[in-house]
C-alpha positions as a Markdown table, in Angstrom:
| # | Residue | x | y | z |
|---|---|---|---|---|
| 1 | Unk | -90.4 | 32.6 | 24.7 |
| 2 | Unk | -94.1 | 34.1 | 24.1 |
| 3 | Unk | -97.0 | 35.4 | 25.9 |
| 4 | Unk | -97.4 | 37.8 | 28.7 |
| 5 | Unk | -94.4 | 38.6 | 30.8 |
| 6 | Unk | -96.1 | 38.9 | 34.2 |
| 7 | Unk | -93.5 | 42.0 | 35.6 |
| 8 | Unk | -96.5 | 42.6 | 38.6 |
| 9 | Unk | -95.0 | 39.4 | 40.2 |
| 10 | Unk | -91.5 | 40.8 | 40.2 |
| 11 | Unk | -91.6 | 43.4 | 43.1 |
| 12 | Unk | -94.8 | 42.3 | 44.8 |
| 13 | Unk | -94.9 | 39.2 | 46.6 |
| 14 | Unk | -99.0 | 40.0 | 47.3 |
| 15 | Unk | -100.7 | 39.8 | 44.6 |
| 16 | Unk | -104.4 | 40.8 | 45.2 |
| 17 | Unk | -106.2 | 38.2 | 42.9 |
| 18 | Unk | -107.4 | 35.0 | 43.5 |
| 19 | Unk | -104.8 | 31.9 | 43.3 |
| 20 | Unk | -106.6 | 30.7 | 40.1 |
| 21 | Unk | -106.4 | 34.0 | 38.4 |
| 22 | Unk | -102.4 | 33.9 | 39.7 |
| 23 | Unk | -101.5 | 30.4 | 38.1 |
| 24 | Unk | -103.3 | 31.8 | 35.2 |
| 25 | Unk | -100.9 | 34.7 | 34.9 |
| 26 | Unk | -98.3 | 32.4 | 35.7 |
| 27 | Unk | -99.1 | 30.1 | 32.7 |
| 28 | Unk | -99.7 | 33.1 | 30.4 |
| 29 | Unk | -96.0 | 33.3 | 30.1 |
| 30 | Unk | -93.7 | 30.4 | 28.5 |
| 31 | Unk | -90.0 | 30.6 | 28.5 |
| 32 | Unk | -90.0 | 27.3 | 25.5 |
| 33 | Unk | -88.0 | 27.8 | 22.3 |
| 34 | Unk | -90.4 | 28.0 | 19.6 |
| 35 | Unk | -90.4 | 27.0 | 15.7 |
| 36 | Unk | -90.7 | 30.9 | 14.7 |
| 37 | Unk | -87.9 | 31.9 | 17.1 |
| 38 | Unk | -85.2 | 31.2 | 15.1 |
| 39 | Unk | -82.5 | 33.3 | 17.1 |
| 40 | Unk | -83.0 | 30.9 | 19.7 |
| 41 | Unk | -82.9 | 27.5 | 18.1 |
| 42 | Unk | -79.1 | 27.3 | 18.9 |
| 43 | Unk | -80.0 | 27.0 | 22.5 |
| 44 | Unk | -82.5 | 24.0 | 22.2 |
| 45 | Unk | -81.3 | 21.4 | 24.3 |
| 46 | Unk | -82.2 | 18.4 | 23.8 |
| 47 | Unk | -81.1 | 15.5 | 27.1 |
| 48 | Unk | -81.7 | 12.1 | 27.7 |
| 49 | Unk | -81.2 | 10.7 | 31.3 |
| 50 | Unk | -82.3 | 7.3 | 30.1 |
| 51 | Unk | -81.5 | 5.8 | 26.2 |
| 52 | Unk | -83.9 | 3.6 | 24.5 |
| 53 | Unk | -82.5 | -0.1 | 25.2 |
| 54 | Unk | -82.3 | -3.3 | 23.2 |
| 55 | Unk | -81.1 | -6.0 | 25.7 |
| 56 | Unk | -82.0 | -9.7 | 25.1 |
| 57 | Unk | -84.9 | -9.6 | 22.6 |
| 58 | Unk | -86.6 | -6.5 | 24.6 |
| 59 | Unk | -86.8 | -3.0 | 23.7 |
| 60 | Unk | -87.6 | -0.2 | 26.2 |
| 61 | Unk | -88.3 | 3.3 | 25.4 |
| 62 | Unk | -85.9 | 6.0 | 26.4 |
| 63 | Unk | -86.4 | 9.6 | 28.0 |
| 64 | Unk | -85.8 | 12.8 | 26.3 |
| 65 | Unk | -86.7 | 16.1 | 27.4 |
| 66 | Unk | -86.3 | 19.9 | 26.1 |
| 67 | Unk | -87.3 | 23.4 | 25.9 |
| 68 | Unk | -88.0 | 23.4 | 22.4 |
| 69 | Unk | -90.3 | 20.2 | 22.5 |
| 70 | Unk | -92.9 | 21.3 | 20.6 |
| 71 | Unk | -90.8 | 22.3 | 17.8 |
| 72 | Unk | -88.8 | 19.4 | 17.6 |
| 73 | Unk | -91.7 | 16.7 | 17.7 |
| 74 | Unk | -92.7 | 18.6 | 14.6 |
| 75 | Unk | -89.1 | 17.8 | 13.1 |
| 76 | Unk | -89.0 | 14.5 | 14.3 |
| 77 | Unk | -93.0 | 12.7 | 14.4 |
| 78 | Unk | -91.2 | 9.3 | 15.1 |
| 79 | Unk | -89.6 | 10.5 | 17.9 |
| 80 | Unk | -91.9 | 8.9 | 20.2 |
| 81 | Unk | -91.5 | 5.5 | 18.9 |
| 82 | Unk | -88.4 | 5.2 | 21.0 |
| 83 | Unk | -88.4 | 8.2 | 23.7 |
| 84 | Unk | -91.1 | 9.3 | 26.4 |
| 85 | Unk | -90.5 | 13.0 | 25.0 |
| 86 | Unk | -90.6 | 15.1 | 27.8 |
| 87 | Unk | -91.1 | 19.7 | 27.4 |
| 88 | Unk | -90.9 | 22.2 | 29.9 |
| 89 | Unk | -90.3 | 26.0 | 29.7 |
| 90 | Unk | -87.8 | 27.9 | 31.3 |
| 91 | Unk | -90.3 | 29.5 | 34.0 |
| 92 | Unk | -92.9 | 28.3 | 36.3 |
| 93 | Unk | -95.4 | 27.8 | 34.0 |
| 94 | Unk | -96.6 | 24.6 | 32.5 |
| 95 | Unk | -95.4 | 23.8 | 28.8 |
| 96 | Unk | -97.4 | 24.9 | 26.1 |
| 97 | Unk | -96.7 | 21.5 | 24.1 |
| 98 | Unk | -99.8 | 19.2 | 23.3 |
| 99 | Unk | -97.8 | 16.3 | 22.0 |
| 100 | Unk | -95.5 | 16.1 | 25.2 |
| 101 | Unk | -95.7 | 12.8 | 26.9 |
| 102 | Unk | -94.8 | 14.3 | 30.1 |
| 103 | Unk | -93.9 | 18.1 | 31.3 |
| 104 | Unk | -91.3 | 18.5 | 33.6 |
| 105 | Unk | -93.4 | 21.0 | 36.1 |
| 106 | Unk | -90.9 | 22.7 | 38.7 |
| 107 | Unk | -93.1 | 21.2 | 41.8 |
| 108 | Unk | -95.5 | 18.8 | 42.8 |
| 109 | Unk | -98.6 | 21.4 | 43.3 |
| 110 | Unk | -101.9 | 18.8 | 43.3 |
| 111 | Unk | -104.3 | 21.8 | 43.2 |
| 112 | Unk | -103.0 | 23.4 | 40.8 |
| 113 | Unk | -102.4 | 20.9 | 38.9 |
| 114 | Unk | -106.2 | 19.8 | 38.7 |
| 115 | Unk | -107.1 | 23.0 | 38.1 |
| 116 | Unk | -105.2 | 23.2 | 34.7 |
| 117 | Unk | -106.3 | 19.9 | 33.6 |
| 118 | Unk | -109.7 | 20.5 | 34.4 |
| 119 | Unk | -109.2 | 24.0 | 32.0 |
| 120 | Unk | -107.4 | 22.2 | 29.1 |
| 121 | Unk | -108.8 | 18.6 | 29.3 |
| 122 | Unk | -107.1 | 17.7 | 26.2 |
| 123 | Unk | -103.6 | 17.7 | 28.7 |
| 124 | Unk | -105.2 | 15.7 | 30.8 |
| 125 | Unk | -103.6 | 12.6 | 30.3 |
| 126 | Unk | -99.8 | 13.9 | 30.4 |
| 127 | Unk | -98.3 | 13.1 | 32.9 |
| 128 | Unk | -96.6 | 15.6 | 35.4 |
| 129 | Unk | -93.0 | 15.3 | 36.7 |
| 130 | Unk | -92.5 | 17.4 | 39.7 |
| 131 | Unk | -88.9 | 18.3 | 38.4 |
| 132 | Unk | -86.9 | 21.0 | 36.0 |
| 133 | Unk | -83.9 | 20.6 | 33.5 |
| 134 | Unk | -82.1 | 22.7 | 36.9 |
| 135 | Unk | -83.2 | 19.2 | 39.1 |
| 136 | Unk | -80.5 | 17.7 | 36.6 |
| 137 | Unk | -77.6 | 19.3 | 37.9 |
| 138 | Unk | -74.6 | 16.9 | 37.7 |
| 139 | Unk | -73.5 | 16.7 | 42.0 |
| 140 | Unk | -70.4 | 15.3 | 40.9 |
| 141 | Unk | -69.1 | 18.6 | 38.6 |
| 142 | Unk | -70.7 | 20.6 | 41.6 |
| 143 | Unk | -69.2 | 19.2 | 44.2 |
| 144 | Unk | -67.0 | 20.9 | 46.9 |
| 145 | Unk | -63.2 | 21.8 | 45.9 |
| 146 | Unk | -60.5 | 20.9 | 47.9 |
| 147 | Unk | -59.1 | 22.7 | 50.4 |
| 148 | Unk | -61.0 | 26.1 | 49.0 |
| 149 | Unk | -60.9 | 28.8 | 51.5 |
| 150 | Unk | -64.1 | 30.7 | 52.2 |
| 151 | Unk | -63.2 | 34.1 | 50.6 |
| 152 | Unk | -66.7 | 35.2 | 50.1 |
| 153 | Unk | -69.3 | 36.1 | 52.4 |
| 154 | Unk | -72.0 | 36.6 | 49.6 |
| 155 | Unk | -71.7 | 35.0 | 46.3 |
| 156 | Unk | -75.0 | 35.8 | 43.4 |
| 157 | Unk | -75.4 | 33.7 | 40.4 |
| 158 | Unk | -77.8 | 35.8 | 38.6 |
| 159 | Unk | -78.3 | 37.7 | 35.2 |
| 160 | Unk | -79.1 | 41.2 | 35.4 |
| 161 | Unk | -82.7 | 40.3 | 34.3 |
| 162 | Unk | -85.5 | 42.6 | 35.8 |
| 163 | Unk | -87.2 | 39.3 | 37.5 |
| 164 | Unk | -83.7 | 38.6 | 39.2 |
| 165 | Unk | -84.0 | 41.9 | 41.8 |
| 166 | Unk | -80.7 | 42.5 | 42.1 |
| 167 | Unk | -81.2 | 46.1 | 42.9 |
| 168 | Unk | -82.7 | 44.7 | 46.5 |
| 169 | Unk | -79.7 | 43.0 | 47.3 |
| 170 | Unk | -77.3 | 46.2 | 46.8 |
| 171 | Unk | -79.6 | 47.6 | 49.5 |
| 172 | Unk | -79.2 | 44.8 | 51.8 |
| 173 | Unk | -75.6 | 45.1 | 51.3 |
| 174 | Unk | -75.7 | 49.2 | 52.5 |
| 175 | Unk | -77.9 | 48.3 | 54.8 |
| 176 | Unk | -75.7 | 45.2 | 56.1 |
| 177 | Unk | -72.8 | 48.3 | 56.3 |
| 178 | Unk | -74.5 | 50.4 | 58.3 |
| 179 | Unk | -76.0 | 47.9 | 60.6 |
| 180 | Unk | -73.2 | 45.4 | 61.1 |
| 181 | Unk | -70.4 | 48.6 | 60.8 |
| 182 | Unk | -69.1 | 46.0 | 57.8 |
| 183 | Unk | -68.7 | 45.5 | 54.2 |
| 184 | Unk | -69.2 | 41.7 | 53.7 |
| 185 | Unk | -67.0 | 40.3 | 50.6 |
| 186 | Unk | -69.6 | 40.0 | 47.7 |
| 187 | Unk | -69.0 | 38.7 | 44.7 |
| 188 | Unk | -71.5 | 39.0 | 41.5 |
| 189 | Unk | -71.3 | 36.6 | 38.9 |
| 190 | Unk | -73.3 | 38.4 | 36.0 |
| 191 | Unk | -73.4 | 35.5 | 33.6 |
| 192 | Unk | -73.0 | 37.9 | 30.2 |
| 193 | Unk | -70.8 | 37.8 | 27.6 |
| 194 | Unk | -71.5 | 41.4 | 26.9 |
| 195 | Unk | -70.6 | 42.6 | 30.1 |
| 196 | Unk | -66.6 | 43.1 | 30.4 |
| 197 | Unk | -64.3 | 44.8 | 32.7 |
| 198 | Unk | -61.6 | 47.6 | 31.6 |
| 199 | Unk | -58.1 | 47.7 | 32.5 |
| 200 | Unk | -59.1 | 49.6 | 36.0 |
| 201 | Unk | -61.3 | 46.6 | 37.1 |
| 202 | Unk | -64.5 | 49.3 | 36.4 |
| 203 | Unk | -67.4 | 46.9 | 35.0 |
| 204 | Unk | -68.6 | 48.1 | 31.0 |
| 205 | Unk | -72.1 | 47.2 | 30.2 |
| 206 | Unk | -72.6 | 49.0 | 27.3 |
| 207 | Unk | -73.3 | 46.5 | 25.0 |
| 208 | Unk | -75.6 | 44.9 | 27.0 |
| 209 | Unk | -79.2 | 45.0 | 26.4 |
| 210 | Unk | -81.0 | 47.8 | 27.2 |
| 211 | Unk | -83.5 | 46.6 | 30.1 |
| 212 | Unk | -80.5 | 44.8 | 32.0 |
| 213 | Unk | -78.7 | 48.0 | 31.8 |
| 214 | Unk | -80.9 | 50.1 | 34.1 |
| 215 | Unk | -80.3 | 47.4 | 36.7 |
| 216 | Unk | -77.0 | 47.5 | 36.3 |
| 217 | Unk | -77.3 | 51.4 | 36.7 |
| 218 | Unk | -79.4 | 50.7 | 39.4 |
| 219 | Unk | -77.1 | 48.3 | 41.8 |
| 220 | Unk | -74.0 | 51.1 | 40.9 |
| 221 | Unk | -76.3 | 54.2 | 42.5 |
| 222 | Unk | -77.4 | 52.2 | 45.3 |
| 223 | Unk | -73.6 | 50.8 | 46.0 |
| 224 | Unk | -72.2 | 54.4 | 45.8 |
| 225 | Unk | -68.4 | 54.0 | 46.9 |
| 226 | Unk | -69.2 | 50.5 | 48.1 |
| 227 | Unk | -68.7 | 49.7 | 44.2 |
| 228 | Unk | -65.6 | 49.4 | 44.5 |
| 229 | Unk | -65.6 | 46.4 | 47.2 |
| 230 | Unk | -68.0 | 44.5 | 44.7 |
| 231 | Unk | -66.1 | 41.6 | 43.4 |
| 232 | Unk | -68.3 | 41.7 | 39.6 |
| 233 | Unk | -67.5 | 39.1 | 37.5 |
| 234 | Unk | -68.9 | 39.4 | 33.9 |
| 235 | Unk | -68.7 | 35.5 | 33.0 |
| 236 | Unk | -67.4 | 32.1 | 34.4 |
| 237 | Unk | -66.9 | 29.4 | 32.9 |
| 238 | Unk | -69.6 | 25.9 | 34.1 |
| 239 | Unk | -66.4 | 24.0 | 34.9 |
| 240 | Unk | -64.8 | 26.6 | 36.9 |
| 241 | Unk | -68.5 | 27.7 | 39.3 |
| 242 | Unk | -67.8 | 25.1 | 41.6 |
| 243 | Unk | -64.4 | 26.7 | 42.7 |
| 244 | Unk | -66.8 | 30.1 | 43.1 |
| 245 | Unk | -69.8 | 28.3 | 45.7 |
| 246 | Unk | -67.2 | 26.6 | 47.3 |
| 247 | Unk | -65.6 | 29.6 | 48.2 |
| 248 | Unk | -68.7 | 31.4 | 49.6 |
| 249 | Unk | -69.8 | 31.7 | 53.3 |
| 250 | Unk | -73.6 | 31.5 | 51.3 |
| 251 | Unk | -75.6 | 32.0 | 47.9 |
| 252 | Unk | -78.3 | 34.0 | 47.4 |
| 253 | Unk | -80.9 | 34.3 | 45.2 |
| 254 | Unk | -83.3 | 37.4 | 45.3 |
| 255 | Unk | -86.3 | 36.6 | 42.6 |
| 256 | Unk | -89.9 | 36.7 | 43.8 |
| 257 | Unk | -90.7 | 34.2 | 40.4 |
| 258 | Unk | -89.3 | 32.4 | 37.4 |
| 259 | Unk | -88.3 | 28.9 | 36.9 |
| 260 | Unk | -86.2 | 26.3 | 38.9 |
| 261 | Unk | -83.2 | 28.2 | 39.8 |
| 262 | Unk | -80.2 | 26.4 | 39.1 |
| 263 | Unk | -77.8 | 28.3 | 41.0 |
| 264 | Unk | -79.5 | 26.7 | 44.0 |
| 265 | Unk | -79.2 | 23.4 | 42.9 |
| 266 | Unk | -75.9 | 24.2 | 42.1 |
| 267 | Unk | -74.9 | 25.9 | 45.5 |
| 268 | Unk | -76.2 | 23.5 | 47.5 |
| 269 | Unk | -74.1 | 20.7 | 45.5 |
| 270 | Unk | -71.6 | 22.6 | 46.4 |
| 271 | Unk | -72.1 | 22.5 | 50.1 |
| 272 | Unk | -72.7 | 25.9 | 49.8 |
| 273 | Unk | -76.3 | 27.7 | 52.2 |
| 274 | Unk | -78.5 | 29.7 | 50.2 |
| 275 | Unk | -80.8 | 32.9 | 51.2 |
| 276 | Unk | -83.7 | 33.0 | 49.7 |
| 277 | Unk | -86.8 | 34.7 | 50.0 |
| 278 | Unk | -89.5 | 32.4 | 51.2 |
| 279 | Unk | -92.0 | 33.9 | 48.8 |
| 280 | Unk | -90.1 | 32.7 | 45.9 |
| 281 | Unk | -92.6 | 30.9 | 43.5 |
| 282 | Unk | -95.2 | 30.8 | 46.1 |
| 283 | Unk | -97.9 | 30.4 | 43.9 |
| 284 | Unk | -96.3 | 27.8 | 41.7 |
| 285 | Unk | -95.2 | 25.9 | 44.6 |
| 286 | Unk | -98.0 | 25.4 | 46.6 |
| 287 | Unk | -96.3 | 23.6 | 49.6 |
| 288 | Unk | -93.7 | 22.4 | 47.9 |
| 289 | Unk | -90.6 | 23.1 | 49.5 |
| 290 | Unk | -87.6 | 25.7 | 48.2 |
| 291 | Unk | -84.8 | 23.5 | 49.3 |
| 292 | Unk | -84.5 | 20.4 | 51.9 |
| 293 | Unk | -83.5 | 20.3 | 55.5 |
| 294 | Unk | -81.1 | 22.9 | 57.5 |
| 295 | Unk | -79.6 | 23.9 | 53.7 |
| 296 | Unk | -80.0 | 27.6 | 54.2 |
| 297 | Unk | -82.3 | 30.0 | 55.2 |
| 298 | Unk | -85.6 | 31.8 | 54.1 |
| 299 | Unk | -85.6 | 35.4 | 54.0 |
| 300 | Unk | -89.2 | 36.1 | 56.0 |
| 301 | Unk | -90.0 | 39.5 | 54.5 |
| 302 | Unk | -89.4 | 41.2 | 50.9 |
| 303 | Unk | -87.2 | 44.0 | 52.6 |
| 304 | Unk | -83.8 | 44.8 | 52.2 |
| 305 | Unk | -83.2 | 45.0 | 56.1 |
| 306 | Unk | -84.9 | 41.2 | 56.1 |
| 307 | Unk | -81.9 | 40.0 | 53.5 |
| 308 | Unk | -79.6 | 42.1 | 55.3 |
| 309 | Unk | -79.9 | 40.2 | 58.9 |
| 310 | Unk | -80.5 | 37.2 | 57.2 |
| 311 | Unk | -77.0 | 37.6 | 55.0 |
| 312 | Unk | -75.5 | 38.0 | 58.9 |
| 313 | Unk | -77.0 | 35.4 | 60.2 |
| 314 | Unk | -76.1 | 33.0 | 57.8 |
| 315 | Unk | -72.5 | 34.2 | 57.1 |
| 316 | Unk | -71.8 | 34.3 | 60.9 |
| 317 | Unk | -73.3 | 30.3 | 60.8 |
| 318 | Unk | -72.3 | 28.9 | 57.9 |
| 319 | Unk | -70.7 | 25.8 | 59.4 |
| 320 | Unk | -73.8 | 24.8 | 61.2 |
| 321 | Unk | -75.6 | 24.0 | 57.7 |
| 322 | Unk | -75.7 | 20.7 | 56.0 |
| 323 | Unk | -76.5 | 22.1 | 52.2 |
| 324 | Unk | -74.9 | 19.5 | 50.7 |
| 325 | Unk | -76.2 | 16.5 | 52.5 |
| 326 | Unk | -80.1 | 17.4 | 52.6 |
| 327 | Unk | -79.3 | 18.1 | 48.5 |
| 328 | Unk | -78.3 | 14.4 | 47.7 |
| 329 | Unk | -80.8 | 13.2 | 50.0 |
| 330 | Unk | -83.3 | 14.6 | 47.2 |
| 331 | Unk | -81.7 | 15.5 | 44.8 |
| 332 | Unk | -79.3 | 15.1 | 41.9 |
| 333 | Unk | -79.2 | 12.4 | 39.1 |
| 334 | Unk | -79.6 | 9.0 | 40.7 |
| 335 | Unk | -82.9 | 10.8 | 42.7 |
| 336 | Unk | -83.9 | 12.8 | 39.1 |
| 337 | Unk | -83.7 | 9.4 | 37.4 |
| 338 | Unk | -85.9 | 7.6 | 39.9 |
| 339 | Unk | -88.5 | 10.7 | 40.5 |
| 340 | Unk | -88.7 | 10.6 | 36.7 |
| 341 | Unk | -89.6 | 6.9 | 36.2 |
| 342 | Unk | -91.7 | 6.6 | 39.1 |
| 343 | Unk | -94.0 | 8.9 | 37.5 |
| 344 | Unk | -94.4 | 7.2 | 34.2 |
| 345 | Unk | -96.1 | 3.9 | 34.6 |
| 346 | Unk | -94.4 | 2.2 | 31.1 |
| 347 | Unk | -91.1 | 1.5 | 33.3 |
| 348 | Unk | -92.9 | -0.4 | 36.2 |
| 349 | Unk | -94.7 | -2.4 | 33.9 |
| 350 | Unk | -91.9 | -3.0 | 31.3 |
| 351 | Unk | -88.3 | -2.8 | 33.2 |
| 352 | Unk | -87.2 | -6.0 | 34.2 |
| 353 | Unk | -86.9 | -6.3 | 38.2 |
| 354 | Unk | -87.6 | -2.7 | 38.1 |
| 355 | Unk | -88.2 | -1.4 | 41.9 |
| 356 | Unk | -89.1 | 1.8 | 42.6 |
| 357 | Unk | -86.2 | 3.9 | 43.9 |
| 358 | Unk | -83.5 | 2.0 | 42.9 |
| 359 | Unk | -83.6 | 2.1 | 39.0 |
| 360 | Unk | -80.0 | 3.0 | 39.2 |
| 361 | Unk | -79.0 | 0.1 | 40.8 |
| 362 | Unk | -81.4 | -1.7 | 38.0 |
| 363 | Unk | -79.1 | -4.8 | 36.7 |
| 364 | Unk | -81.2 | -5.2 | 33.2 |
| 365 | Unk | -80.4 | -1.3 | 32.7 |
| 366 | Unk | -77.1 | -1.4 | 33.1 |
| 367 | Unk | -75.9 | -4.4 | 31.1 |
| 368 | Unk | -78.3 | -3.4 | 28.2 |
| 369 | Unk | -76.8 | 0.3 | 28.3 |
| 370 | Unk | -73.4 | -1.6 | 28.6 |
| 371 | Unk | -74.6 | -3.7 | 25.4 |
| 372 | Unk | -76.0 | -0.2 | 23.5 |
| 373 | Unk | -73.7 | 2.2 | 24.1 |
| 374 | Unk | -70.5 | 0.4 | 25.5 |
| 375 | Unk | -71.3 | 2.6 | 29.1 |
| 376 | Unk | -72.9 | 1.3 | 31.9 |
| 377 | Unk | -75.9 | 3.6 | 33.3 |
| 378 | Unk | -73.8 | 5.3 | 35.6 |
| 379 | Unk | -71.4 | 5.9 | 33.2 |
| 380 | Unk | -74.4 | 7.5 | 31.0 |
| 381 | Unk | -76.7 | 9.5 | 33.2 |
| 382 | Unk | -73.5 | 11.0 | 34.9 |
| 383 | Unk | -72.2 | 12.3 | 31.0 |
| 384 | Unk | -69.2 | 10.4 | 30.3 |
| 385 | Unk | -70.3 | 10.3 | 26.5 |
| 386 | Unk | -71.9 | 13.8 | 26.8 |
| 387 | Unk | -72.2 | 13.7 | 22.8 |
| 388 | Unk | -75.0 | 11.2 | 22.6 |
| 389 | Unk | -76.6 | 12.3 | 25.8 |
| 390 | Unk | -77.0 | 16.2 | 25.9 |
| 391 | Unk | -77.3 | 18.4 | 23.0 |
| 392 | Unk | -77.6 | 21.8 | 22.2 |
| 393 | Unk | -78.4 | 23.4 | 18.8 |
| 394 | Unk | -80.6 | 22.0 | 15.9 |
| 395 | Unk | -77.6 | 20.8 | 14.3 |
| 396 | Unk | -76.3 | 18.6 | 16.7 |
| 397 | Unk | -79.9 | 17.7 | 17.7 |
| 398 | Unk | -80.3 | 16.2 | 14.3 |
| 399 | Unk | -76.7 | 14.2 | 14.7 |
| 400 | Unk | -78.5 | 12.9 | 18.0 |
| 401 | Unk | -81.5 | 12.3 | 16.6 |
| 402 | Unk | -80.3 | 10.4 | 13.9 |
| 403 | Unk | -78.3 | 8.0 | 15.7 |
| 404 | Unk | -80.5 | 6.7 | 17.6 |
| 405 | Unk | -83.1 | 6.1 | 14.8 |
| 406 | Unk | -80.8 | 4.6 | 12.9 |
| 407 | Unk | -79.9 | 2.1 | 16.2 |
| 408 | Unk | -83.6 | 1.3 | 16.4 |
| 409 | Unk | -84.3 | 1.3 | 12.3 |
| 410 | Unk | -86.2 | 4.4 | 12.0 |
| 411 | Unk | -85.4 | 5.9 | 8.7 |
């Protein structure tokens, strides 16, 4: 992660610059694993939604993409013999990586596209997935539970980063209690392991890092006594998040900026609305929308008193919104996959029967992933074999890696 942190986008939603100078700013920042950040090369990941395929006397190329891109073309030159190799950076800023076949760009922003290429000509023939590793989210895992009663009112999926605002929405909740003469049920799912609680249920944050401590100190001052009717949860486990969304009357996210948020993606899976603010990655998003259809509801001021009645409205409504439903209309794996390909003109041209749309339905794919890898496509994109189609860490990259060069004879 390297460059410019733009904090001025945190708090202020109106920026007084012109949109170029914003997407610059924007792009000064990239949230990529690098070669040189060796601390954070256990959390490369490294995921393949497609395999390279070998089905009667034809190979295709596969899809690969990852947060450490650059790093890992370095390790791996042949890479691209058998995978589009895909980077994107854990922000809304474009990758940094020359190499990259393709970046995985958050939204489909024309404008501001051009204008980059136009800057760095040298990018300008990658190609540009309107998409995010977040876009990826499995809607099968996130799925509504059974029979889970809706417990909380307010559920936030968020680190206590700086660029997450969580402060704001302790105000909106004292705001919501002295408005609505009610404490909705909130619950805060912090997302660190170094957050715990003590035998009193009183949350200990003194290991964490320093800058997510003064939020931290921050949500407590604001909350007062209404502390104590936080529900703070230091960690969850993935497997156990969809049991949390599934519970909640809504999700909300309170960031002006950063990447693709997956709790959204997640939430919405669920059948879960979400509360955002509608200036959440304005600039990168041009007129792309946050989410699809009646799946929530935009939050039309930065204000507390704006989430506050919005929080009401929506917990008071929750029934009348189709989150789910609008989400696998546009979203999820099978719609990933098929965004994905139709941007990349080798798998029109070289696919078999291919037809736009449908490649999960694609006959050729299936029995020469079938053939390959003893799954058929579904079986793959969806993770059954998880170990040779996501993984994290240089060490298990390089398992990954070489198992599929040594299926295709690279040496």
């Amino acid at each position: 992660m390297k460059g410019k942190y733009p904090r001025e986008y945190f708090k202020n939603p109106n920026i007084n610059k012109s949109l170029e100078e914003i997407w610059d700013d924007i792009d000064a920042y990239s949230g990529e694993f690098f070669e040189d950040e060796t601390d954070l090369h256990k959390k490369i990941d490294f995921i393949i939604p497609l395999p390279p395929l070998n089905y009667k006397n034809k190979i295709t190329k596969g899809v690969v993409f990852s947060q450490g891109m650059e790093y890992l073309l370095k390790l791996y030159p042949r890479l691209q013999e058998i995978f589009f190799c895909g980077a994107y950076t854990m922000w809304s800023s474009y990758s940094w990586c020359d190499k990259a076949d393709f970046y995985l760009t958050c939204y489909e922003n024309k404008a501001r596209e051009e204008y980059y290429k136009n800057k760095y000509p040298n990018k300008r023939n990658i190609i540009f997935v309107p998409l995010q590793d977040a876009d990826f989210t499995n809607e099968y895992i996130m799925a509504p539970t059974f029979y889970e009663a809706k417990t909380i009112d307010v559920l936030t999926v968020s680190t206590p980063l700086e660029v997450k605002n969580l402060p704001i929405l302790a105000q909106a909740i004292k705001i919501y209690e002295q408005k609505y003469n009610t404490t909705p049920k909130v619950t805060f799912i912090l997302g660190s392991n170094l957050i715990t609680k003590d035998s009193n249920g009183k949350l200990d944050y003194s290991n964490e890092l320093e800058r997510n401590k003064n939020q931290l100190r921050q949500v407590e001052e604001i909350l007062g006594d209404s502390i104590n009717k936080i529900d703070f949860i230091p960690y969850a486990n993935y497997y156990d998040l969809a049991k949390y969304y599934s519970s909640a009357k809504c999700c909300v996210l309170t960031s002006l900026i950063e990447g693709k948020n997956r709790s959204l993606n997640e939430a919405m899976s669920c059948n879960t609305p979400v509360v955002v603010f509608k200036q959440h990655n304005q600039w990168a998003r041009g007129n792309h929308p946050i989410f699809f259809g009646n799946s929530g509801e935009l939050v039309e001021e930065f204000t507390p008193e704006a989430l506050a009645d919005t929080l009401y409205k929506v917990i008071n409504n929750y029934k009348n919104y189709d989150a789910r439903k609008n989400y696998l209309l546009n979203n999820g794996r099978k719609n990933f996959i098929n965004k994905l390909l139709s941007c990349i003109p080798y798998y029109k041209e070289n696919i078999p029967d291919y037809k736009e749309g449908y490649i999960h339905e694609n006959l050729w794919i299936d029995l020469a992933c079938q053939e390959n890898y003893q799954l058929g496509f579904y079986q793959f994109l969806y993770g059954k074999n998880s170990v040779i189609q996501h993984a994290r860490g240089l060490e298990r990259i390089d398992f990954l890696v070489k198992f599929f060069y040594s299926r295709f004879g690279i040496k």
